[in-house]
C-alpha positions as CSV (number, residue, x, y, z in Angstrom):
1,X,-5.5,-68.8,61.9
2,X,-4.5,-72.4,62.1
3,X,-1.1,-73.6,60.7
4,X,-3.1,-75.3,57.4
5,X,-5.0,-72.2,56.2
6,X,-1.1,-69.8,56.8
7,X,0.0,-72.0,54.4
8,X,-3.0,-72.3,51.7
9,X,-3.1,-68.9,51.8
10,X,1.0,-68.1,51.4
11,X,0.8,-70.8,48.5
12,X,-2.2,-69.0,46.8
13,X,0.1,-65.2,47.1
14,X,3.3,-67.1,46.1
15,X,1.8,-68.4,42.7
16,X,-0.5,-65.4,41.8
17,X,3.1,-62.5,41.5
18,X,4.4,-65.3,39.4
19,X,1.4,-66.1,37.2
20,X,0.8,-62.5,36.6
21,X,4.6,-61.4,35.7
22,X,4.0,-64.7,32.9
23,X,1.1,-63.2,32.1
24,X,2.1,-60.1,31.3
25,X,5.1,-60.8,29.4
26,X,3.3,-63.1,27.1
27,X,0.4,-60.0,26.5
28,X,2.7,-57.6,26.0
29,X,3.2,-57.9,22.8
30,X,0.1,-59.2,22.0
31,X,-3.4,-59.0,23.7
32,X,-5.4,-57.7,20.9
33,X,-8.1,-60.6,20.9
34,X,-10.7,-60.9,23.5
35,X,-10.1,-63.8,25.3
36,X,-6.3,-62.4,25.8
37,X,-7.7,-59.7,27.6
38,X,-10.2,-61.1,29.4
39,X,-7.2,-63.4,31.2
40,X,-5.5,-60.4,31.9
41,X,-8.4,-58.7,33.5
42,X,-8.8,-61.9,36.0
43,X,-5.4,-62.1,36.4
44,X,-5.1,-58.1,37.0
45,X,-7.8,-58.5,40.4
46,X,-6.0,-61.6,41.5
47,X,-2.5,-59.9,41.3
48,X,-4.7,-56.6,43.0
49,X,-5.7,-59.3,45.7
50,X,-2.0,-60.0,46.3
51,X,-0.4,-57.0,46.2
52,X,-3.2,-56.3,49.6
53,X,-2.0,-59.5,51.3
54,X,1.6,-59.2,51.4
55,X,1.8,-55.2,52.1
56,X,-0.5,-56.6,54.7
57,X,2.8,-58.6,56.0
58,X,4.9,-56.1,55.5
59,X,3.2,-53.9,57.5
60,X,2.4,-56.8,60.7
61,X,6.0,-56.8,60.5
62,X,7.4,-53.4,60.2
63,X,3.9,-52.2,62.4
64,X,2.5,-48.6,61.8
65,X,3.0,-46.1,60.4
66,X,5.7,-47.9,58.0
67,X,3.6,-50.6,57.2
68,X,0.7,-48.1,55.2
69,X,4.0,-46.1,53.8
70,X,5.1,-48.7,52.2
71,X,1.8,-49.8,50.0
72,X,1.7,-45.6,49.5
73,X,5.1,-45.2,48.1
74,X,5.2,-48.7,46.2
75,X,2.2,-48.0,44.7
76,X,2.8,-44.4,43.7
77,X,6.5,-45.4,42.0
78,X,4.7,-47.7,39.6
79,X,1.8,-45.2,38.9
80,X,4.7,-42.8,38.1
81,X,6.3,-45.3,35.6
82,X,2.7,-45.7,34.3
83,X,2.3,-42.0,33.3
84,X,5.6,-41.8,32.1
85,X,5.0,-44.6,29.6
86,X,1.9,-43.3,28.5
87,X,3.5,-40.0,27.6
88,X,6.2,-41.1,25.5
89,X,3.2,-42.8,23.3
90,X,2.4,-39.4,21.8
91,X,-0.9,-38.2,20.9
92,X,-3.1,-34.7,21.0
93,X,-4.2,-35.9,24.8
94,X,-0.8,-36.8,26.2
95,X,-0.3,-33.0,27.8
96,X,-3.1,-33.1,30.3
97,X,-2.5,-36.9,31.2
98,X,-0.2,-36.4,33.9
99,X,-2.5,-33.7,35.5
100,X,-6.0,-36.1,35.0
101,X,-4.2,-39.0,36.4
102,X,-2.5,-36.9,39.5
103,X,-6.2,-35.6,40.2
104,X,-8.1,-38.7,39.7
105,X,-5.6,-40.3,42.4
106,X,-6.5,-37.4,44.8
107,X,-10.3,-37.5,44.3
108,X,-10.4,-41.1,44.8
109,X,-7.7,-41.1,48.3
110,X,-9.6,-37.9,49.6
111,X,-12.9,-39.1,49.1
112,X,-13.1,-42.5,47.9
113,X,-10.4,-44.1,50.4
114,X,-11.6,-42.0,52.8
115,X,-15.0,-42.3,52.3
116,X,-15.4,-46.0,52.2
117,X,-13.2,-46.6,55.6
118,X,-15.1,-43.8,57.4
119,X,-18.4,-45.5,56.6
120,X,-17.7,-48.9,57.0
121,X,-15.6,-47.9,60.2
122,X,-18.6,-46.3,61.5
123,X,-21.3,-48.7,60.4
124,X,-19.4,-51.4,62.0
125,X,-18.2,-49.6,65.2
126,X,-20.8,-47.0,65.8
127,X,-18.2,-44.2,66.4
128,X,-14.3,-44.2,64.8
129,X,-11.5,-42.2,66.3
130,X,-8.1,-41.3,65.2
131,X,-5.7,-38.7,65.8
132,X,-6.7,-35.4,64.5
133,X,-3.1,-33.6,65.1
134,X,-1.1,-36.2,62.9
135,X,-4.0,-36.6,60.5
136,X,-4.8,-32.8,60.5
137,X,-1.0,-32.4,59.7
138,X,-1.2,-34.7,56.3
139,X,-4.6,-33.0,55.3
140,X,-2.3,-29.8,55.5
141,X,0.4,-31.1,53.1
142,X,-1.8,-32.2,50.6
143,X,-3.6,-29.2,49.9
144,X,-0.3,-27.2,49.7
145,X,0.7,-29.9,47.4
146,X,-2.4,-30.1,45.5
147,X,-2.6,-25.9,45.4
148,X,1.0,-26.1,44.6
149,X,0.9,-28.4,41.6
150,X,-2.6,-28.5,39.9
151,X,-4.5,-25.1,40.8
152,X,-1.0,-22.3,41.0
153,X,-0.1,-22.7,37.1
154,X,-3.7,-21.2,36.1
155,X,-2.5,-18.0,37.7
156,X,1.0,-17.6,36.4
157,X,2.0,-15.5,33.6
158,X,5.1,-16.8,32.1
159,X,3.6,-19.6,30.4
160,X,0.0,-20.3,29.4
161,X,-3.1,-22.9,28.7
162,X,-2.5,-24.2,32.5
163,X,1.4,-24.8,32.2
164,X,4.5,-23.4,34.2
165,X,7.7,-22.3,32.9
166,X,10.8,-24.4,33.1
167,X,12.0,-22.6,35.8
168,X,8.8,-23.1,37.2
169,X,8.2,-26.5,37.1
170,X,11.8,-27.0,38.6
171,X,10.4,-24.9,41.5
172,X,7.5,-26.4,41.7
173,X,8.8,-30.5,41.7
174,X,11.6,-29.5,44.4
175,X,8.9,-27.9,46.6
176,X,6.8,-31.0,46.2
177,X,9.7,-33.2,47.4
178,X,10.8,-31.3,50.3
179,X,7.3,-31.2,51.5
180,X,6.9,-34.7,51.0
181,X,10.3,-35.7,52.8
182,X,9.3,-33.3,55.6
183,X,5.9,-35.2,56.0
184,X,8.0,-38.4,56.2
185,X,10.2,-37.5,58.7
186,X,7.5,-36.4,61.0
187,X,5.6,-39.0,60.3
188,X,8.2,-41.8,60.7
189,X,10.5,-40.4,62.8
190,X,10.0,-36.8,64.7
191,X,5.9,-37.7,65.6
192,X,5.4,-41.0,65.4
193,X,2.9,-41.5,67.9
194,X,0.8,-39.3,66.0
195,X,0.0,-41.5,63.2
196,X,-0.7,-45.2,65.3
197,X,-4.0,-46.5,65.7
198,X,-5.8,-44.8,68.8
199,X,-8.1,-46.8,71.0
200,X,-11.6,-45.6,72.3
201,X,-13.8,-45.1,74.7
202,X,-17.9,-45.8,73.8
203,X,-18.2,-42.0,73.0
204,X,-15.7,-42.3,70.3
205,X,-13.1,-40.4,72.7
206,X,-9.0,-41.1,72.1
207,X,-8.3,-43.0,74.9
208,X,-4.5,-44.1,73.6
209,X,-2.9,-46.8,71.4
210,X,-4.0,-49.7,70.4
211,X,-2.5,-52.7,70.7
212,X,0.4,-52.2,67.8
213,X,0.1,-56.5,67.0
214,X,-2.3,-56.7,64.1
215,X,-4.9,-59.0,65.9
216,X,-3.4,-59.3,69.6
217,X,-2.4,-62.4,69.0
218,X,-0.4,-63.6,65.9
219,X,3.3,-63.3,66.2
220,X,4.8,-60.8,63.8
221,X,6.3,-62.7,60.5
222,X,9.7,-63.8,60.3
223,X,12.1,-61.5,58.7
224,X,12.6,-64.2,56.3
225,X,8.6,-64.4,55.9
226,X,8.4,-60.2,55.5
227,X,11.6,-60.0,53.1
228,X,9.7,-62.8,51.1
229,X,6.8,-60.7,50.8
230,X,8.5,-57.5,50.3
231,X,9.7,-59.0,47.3
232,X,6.8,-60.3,46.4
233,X,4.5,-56.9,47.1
234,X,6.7,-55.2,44.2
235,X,6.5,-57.9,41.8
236,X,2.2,-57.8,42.5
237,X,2.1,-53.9,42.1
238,X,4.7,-54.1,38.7
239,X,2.2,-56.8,37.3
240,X,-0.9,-54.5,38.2
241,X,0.4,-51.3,36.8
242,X,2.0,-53.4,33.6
243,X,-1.5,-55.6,33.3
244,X,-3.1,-51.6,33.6
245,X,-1.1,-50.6,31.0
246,X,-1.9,-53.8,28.7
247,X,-5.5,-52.8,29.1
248,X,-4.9,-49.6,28.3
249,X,-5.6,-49.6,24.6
250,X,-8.8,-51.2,25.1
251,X,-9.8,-48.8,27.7
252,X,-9.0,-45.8,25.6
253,X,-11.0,-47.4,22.6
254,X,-14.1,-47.4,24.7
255,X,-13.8,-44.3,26.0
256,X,-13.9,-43.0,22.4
257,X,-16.4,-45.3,21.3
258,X,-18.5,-43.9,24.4
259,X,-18.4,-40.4,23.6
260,X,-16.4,-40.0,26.9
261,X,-13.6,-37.1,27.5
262,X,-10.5,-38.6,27.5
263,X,-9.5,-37.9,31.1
264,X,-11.9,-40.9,32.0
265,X,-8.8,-43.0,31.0
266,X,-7.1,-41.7,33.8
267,X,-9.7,-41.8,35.9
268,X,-10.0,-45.8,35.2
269,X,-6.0,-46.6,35.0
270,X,-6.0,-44.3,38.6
271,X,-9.1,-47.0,40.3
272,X,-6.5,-49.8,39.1
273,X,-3.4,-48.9,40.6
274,X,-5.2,-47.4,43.5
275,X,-7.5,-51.0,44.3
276,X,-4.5,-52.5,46.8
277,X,-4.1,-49.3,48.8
278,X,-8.5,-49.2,48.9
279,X,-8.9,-53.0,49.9
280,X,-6.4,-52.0,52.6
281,X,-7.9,-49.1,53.9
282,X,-11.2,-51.1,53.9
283,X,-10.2,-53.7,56.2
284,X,-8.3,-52.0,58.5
285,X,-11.4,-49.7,59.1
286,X,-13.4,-53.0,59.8
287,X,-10.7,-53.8,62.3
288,X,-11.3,-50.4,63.8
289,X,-8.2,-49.2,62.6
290,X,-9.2,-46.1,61.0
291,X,-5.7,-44.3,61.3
292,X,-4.3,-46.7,59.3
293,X,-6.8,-46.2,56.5
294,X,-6.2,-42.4,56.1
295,X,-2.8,-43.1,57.2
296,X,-3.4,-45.2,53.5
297,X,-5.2,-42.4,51.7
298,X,-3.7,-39.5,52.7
299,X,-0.4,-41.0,52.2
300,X,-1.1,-42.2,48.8
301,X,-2.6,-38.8,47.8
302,X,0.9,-37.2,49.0
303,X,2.8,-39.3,46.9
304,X,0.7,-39.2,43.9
305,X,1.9,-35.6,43.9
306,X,5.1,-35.7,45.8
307,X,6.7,-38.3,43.7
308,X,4.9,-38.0,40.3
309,X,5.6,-34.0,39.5
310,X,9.6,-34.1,40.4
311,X,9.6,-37.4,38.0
312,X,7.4,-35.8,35.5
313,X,9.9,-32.4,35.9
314,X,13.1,-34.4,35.1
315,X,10.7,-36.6,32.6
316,X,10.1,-33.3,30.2
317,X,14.0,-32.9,29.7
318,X,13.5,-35.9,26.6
319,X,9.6,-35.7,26.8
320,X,8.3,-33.4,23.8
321,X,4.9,-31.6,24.0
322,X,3.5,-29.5,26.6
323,X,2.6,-30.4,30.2
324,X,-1.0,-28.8,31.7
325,X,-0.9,-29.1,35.3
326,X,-3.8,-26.3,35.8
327,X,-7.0,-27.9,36.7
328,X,-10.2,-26.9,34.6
329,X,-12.8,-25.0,36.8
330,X,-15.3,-28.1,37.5
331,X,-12.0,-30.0,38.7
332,X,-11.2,-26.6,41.1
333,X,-14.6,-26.6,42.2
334,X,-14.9,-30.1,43.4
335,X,-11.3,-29.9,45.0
336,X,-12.1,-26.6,46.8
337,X,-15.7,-28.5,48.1
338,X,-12.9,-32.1,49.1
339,X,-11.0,-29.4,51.0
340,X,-13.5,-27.8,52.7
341,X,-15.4,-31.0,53.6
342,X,-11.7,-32.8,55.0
343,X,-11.4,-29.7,56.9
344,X,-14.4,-30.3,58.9
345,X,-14.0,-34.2,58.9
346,X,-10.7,-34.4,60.9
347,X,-11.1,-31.6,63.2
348,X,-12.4,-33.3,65.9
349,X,-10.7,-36.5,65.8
350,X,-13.9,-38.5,66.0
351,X,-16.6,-39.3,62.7
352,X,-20.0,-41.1,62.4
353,X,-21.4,-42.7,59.1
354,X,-23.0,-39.8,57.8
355,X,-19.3,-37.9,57.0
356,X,-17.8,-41.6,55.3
357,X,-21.3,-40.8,53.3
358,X,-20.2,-37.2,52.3
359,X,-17.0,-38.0,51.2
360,X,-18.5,-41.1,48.9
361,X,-20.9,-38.5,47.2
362,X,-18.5,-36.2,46.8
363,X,-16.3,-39.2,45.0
364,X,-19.8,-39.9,42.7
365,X,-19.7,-36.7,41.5
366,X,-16.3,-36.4,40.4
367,X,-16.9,-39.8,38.7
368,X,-19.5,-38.4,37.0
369,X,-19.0,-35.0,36.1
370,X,-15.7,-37.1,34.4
371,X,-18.2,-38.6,31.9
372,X,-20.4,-35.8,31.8
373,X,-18.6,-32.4,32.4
């Protein structure tokens, strides 16, 4: 890229953070007419756009897997903030928003992420490879979070309706977080190896690492250059989850006008907050980089649970109301059928188009049996 277009494009990411954090301070308080919220909604996919390009220089900088860890946990943080706000509205639907929210997250990294990279990964490179061990090891810790979490308080009997007790929930948000930190050290530390982007042979065979520079050819950023996008990554993913929640009202209002359950709020606030981590995963896969998409998703999908119970946990000591974790049996269902289907995708290390497919129909039905349960 030549020295002209660097800098049109680093102006363009410089102004958006700043335009959106103006934005939303001056629709906070206000943004019930339609043109107000029209801006935001333009302003929200430009800030979305930004958010992708500077976790994008992070990541040339910092290289893989710490690059994808960081757009996971960044976004996840501010998706936690979001549900946290949302609770402390009130209302007859706040108890189950945590648990739609968590659950939409998972559908859409399990199957949505997923599904898109594997498809356009394949489609574009015929075969995609990654590392089953390292990926087969993330699969594993986010069912046992997931089971953990949303399917285990169904079956308890000290509390009822899908919750857990107090000391329950304690148990159950320090088990999330030690399973979580236990993925991060293997995968940043202990195992490394095991979540970099594998090169291939024309069967779609690991033949070893790819070349760990984004494109083979750029130099890494500065650490001035990475610092300055750091900065400006958070203030992109504050402005999407605070533009989110500014379109919130409006969202809910249609869902009610529609007839709609109410958990296709969360559903629609989870496809906002999730859009950075999804362009990302998206190009990466065209670059055949597959491992760093589901190095994307299946990190985001930890963290959605990881992060967001233990907060929700120490949230509930001022929160008032009762928290349902338990899934209903359509939402069991289609997480048993994700499990099942993730199982047989990353076993061998190797996909064609037809499993990205699966996964993406798999993410249509949760979509719609949202609407229409």
């Amino acid at each position: 890229m030549s020295a002209p277009a660097i800098r049109g494009r680093m102006q363009w990411s410089v102004f958006v953070p700043i335009l959106a954090i103006i934005v939303l301070v001056f629709s906070w308080m206000r943004h019930d007419h339609w043109s107000i919220l029209a801006v935001v909604g333009v302003i929200l996919v430009l800030a979305v756009l930004s958010a992708v390009h500077h976790a994008e220089v992070v990541a040339h900088k910092v290289g893989e897997p710490f690059g994808s860890l960081i757009l996971a946990v960044a976004v996840t943080v501010i998706e936690v903030g979001l549900i946290v706000m949302l609770m402390t509205s009130g209302g007859d639907n706040t108890s189950t928003y945590a648990r739609d929210t968590v659950f939409a997250a998972v559908m859409i990294t399990l199957n949505g992420i997923v599904g898109l990279s594997l498809l356009i990964g394949a489609l574009k490179h015929g075969l995609v490879s990654f590392n089953a061990a390292g990926t087969g090891s993330a699969v594993a810790t986010v069912i046992a979070l997931a089971g953990l979490t949303l399917v285990l308080p169904n079956y308890t009997t000290s509390a009822h309706g899908g919750q857990y007790s107090s000391s329950q929930l304690i148990f159950a948000a320090i088990a999330s977080l030690a399973l979580y930190v236990a993925f991060l050290f293997t995968q940043t530390v202990r195992h490394r190896d095991f979540f970099l982007p594998v090169a291939s042979d024309e069967h779609g065979r690991m033949t070893g690492l790819l070349d760990l520079d984004e494109d083979g050819h750029a130099e890494p950023p500065s650490t001035g250059e990475a610092a300055l996008s750091g900065a400006l990554l958070l203030v992109s993913l504050i402005s999407v989850v605070g533009l989110a929640k500014v379109l919130s009202p409006t969202i809910e209002s249609t869902v009610e006008s529609l007839g709609f359950p109410y958990a296709v709020v969360g559903v629609v606030i989870a496809i906002l907050v999730l859009a950075p981590e999804s362009i990302a995963a998206v190009r990466n896969a065209g670059r055949d980089r597959v491992q760093t998409s589901l190095n994307l998703a299946y990190g985001s999908a930890m963290a959605s649970i990881g992060l967001t119970i233990p907060t929700i946990a120490v949230a509930m000591i001022w929160l008032t109301g009762p928290l349902e974790l338990g899934l209903d049996a359509t939402q069991i269902v289609l997480l048993v059928i994700t499990v099942f289907v993730t199982g047989l995708t990353v076993v061998q290390g190797r996909v064609y188009a037809l499993q990205g497919f699966v996964h993406l129909v798999l993410l249509a039905s949760f979509l719609f049996l949202s609407i229409q349960p």
